[in-house]
N, C-alpha and C positions, 0 to 999 in steps of 0.2 A: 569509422565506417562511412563508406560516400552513400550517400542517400538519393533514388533516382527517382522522377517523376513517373507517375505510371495513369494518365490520360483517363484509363479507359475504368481506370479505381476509381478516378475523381467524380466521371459521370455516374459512378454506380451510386455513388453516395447520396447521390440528389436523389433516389427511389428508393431509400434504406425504409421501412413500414417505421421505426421504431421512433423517426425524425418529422413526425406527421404537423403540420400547422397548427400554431397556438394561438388562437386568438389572442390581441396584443403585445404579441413575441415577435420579433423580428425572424426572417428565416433561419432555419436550423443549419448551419457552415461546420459540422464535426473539420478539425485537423489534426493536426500532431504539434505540440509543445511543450515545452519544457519551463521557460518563463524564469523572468529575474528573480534574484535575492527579495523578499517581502520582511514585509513585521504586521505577527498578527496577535492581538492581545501581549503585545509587549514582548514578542519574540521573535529574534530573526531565524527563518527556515531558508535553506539555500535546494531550491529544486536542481533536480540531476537525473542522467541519466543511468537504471540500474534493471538489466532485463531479465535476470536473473536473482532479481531482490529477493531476499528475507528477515523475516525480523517476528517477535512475539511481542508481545503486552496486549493493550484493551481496547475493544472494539464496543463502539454505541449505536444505537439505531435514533438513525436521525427524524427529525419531524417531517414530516411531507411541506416541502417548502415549495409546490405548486405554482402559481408557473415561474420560470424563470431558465434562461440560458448556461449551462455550466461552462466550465471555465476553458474546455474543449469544441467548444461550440454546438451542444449537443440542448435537445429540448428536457429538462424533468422531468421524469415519471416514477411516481413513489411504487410504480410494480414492477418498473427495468429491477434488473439484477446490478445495479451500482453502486459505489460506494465512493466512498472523498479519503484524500489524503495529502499532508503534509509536501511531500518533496518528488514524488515519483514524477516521471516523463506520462503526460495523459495526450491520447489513453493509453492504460494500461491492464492488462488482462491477469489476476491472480487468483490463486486459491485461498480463499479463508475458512482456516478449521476451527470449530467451538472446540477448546482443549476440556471444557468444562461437560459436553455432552459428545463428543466426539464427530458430531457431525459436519459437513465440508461441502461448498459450493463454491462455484468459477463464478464471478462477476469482473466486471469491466470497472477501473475507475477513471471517473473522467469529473474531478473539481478536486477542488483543495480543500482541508478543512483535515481534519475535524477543530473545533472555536479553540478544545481546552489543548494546551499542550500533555497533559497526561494520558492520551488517547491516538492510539496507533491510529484505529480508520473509523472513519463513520460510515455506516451503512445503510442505504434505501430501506422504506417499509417494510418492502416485500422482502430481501435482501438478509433482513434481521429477525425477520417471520420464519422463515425458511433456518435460519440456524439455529432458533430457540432462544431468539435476544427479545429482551424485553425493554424494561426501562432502566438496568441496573446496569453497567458494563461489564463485559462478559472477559476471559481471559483466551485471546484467540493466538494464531500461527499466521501469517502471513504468506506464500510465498509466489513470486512473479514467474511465468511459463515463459521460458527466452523465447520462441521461435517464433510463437504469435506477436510478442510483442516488439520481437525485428523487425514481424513481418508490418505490423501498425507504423512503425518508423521508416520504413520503406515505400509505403505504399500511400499513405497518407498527405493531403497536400499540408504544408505547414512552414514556416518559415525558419532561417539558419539556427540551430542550436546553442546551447554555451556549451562551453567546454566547462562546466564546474565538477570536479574531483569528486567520487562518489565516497561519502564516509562511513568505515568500516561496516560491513554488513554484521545482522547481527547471528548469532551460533542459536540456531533451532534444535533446543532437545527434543520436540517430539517427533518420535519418526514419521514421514510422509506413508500414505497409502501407497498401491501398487504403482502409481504414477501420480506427479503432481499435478494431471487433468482428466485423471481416470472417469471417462461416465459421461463426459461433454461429449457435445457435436461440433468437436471445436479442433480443424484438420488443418497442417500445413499442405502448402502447395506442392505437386509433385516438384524434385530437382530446386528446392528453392527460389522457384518462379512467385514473386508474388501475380495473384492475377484478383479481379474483380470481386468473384464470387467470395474467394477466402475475407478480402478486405469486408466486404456486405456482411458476411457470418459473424466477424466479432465485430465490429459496431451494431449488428441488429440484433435482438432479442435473444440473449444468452439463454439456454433450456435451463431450465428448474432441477436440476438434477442433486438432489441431495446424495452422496456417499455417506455409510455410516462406520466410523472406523471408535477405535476405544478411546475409550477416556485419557485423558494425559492429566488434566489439572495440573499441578506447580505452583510455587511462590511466584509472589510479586517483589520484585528488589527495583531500584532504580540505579540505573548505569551511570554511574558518574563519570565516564570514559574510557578512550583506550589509549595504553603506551606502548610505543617500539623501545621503553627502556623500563628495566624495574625499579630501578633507584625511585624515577620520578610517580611510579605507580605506588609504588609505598610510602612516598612523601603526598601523595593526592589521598589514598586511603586514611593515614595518620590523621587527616587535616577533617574529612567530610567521614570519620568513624564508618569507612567500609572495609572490605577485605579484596585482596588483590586472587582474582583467577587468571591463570596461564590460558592463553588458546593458539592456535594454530590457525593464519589467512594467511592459501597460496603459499605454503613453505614457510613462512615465516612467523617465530617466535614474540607473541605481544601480550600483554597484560589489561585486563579490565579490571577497572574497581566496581565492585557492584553495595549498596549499600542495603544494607534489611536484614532479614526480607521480612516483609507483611504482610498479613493475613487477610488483608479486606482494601479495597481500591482509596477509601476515604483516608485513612492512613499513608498509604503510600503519595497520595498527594498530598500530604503532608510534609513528606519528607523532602517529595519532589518541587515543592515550594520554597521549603527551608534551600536546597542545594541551589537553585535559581536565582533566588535570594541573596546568595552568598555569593554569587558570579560565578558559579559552575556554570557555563554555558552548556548547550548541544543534551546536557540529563533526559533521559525516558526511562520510562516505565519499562521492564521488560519480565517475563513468565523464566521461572526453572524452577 
């Protein structure tokens, strides 16, 4: 996708309410990135981009880490509706469902993180208040709105991309509610114009909009991977005592080993330690 400068975004951005002066903070520069290969607590994560992400496993609610610049250029505020994560292109705009109370809110994620690798995304105060997350990590759904967040990659000043390969998304069993941004005040542009106002909307103060949809809960397994062959999926399961699931991405026939499942988060990192351990690279936590 060619990516075009759009001037009159960039000025809006400097009058966003939500990018307000921080004493000791340098100015607030929100862009669009994507950023190299890192290692963090002993793991490499490869960011990418995926506008249409989804994935399950466990969501925490992070400490108010006051003041500081996130990794998007944006100011902290433990009342934004934001959250951190691993690999996605920030910012990025998704819905996260509590599987475990069925409740769902649109936030913005704009840093990296969450510390542990057993944890899909970390979430702002407010962020985690709002879904019923307390200190325990919750079993949540992930999933990314493409058209706001073409339209953030569009619109946004930022510098040239990677091309790094996005790897396999993950299969969401709980169903989505009537739309996966049902209840925001969260519009694309008519005719796919990106213009000012829209870019101002999702960088500035996401509404509070809780949806309440049912309960889903599920096990906790940890993924030990996926093959485009089964031999090697049942030579990976054999080895790391998982079982091999068929799925379907885009047409095509591939197998996941998933290992468990467990009852409770401390177990599963357990095992997700053990696989790591053992040089399963890429392993997460993931909900069925």
């Amino acid at each position: 996708m060619t990516r075009r400068a759009v001037p009159t975004v960039m000025a809006a951005l400097g009058l966003l309410g939500c990018h307000r002066a921080e004493p000791g903070l340098p100015p607030a520069a929100p862009h669009y990135v994507v950023g190299a290969p890192y290692q963090m607590d002993g793991v490499w994560y490869y960011p990418h981009e995926d506008f249409s992400y989804q994935a399950t496993g466990l969501a925490v609610a992070d400490p108010d880490r006051t003041p500081y610049v996130t990794a998007d250029g944006e100011h902290y505020s433990p009342d934004a509706l934001t959250g951190r994560h691993a690999t996605l292109q920030l910012p990025a705009i998704v819905t996260v469902r509590n599987l475990e109370n069925g409740r769902e809110i649109t936030i913005r994620v704009n840093d990296r993180g969450p510390d542990s690798p057993g944890r899909l995304i970390g979430l702002s105060p407010r962020a985690a208040a709002l879904l019923g997350i307390g200190s325990n990590p919750v079993r949540v759904a992930v999933t990314g709105l493409e058209a706001q967040n073409e339209q953030l990659a569009e619109g946004l000043p930022g510098t040239q991309h990677l091309d790094i390969a996005a790897a396999p998304a993950g299969q969401v069993r709980a169903e989505s509610l009537d739309h996966p941004g049902s209840g925001a005040t969260i519009v694309g542009a008519p005719g796919g114009t990106v213009g000012a106002a829209d870019i101002s909307a999702l960088m500035g103060d996401l509404p509070p909009s809780v949806r309440q949809g049912y309960v889903v809960g599920g096990l906790l397994w940890v993924d030990a991977g996926t093959f485009s062959t089964l031999r090697y999926a049942e030579l990976s399961a054999a080895r790391t005592g998982g079982r091999v699931v068929p799925v379907q991405e885009h047409g095509r026939a591939l197998w996941r080993v998933h290992v468990g499942p467990f009852m409770n988060a401390t177990d599963a990192d357990r095992a997700l330690d053990q696989l790591m351990g053992a040089g399963v690279t890429g392993a997460r936590i993931v909900v069925e």
